[in-house]
N, C-alpha and C positions, 0 to 999 in steps of 0.2 A: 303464452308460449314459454316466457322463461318460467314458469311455476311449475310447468310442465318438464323440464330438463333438472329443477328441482327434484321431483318426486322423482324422477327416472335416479338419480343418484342416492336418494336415503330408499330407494328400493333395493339399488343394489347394495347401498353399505349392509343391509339386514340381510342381504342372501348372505352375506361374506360372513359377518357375525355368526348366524345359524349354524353355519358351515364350520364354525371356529377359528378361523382365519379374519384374522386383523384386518380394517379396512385398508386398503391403501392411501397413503401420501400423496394428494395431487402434487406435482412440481411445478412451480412458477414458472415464466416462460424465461422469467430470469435464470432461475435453477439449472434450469435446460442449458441455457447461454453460456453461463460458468462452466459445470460440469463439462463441456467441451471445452472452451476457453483452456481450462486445468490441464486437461488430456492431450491439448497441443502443444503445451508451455515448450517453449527452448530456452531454456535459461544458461545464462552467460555462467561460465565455468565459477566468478566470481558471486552467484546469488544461489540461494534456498527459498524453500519453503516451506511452510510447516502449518500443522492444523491443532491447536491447541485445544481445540473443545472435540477433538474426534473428526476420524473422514468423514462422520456422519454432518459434519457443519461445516458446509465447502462455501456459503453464505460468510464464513469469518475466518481468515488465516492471516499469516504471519511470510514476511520475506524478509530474511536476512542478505544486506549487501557486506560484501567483504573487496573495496577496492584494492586492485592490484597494481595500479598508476596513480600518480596527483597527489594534489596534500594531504588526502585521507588515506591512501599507501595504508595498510595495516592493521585498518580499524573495523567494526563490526558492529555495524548498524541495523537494528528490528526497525521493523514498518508493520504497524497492524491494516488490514484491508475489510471494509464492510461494505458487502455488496446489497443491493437493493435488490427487492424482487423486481424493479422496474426496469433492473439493469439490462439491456446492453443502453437503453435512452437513458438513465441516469449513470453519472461516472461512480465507481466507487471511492467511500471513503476512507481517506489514506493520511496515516497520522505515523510521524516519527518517534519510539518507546526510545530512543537512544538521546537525550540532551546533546547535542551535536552545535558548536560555533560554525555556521556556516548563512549567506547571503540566503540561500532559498529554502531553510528553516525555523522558523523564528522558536526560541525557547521551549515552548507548549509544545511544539513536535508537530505547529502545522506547518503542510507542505505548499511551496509553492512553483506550481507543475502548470502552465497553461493546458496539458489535453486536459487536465485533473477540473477544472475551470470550462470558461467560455470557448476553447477550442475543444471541448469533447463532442465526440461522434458516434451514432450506433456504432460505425464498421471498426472503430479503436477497439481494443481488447485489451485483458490482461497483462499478456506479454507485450505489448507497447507501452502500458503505464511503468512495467517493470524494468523495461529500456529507457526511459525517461529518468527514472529515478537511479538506473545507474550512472547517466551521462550527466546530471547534477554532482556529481561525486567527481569526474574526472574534468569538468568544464560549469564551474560552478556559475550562475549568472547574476553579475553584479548592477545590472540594469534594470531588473526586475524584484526586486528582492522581498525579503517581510522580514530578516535580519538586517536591519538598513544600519546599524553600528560594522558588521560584518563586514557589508557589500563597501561601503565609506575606505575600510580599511585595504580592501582588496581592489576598489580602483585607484588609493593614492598612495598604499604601501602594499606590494604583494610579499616581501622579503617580510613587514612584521604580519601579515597573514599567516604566511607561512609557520610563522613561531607561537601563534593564535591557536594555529588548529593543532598543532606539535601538542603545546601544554593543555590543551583540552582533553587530546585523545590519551593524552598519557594520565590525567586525573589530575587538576587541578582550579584555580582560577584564570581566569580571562575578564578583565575590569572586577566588579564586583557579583559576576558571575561564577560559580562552579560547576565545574563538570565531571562524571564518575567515567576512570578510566574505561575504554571502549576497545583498547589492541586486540586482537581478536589472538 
């Protein structure tokens, strides 16, 4: 039977070719998923997004956050997004481009987002991972962390936090870390 759905399809890619007309692209059932997902977006007046390889690769983009509250006030943080064909059942992958001192970033630019993790769900979507990762910006969490020098600082000093992520965002060091200015 499936050999049979087989040929039924390189039957039709050769009408198409004869015809001169390019076979078509199946799309993933993921592809399908996003391509809405995208089309629904509501993005908070503070975020973008952007398709760096072409609208043709809705599989890979880019979200800039630009908090307007909290200690990161002024700064401009990329996030790359790689979605899986399996997606909406697998979460996409979400890595921070911006060196950012913060508890739920660690160095490398992974994120630490519970949907992003063990609490992700078919019915989450983009714009929920995108709400996530703003409200990490305005309510950082110091309980869960993967910058656990960060989180340390911000549950037993938030005043030298404060001056942490100051000198970060404006281009500097923080311990024997650097960071490339990010004010937007």
């Amino acid at each position: 039977m499936i050999n049979l759905f087989k040929i039924k399809g390189q039957k039709k890619d050769e009408a198409a070719s004869a015809t001169g007309k390019a076979p078509v692209k199946k799309q993933s059932a993921g592809e399908l998923r996003l391509h809405k997902d995208i089309s629904e977006l509501n993005l908070p007046k503070t975020t973008s997004i952007s398709f760096p390889n072409g609208k043709d690769d809705l599989m890979n983009f880019e979200i800039t956050i630009r908090p307007d509250e909290g200690y990161y006030m002024g700064g401009a943080f990329v996030f790359t997004f790689q979605v899986s064909p399996s997606y909406p059942h697998d979460p996409p992958k979400v890595k921070c481009k911006t060196k950012v001192y913060h508890p739920n970033i660690d160095l490398e630019g992974n994120v630490c987002l519970n949907i992003l993790r063990e609490d992700w769900k078919p019915v989450l979507n983009i714009n929920t991972v995108i709400y996530g990762l703003n409200l990490l910006f305005t309510q950082p969490n110091d309980e869960d962390p993967l910058n656990h020098e960060a989180a340390a600082v911000l549950r037993g000093n938030p005043k030298m936090f404060e001056a942490n992520v100051k000198r970060a965002m404006t281009g500097g060091y923080v311990g024997q870390h650097y960071f490339q200015r990010c004010l937007a």
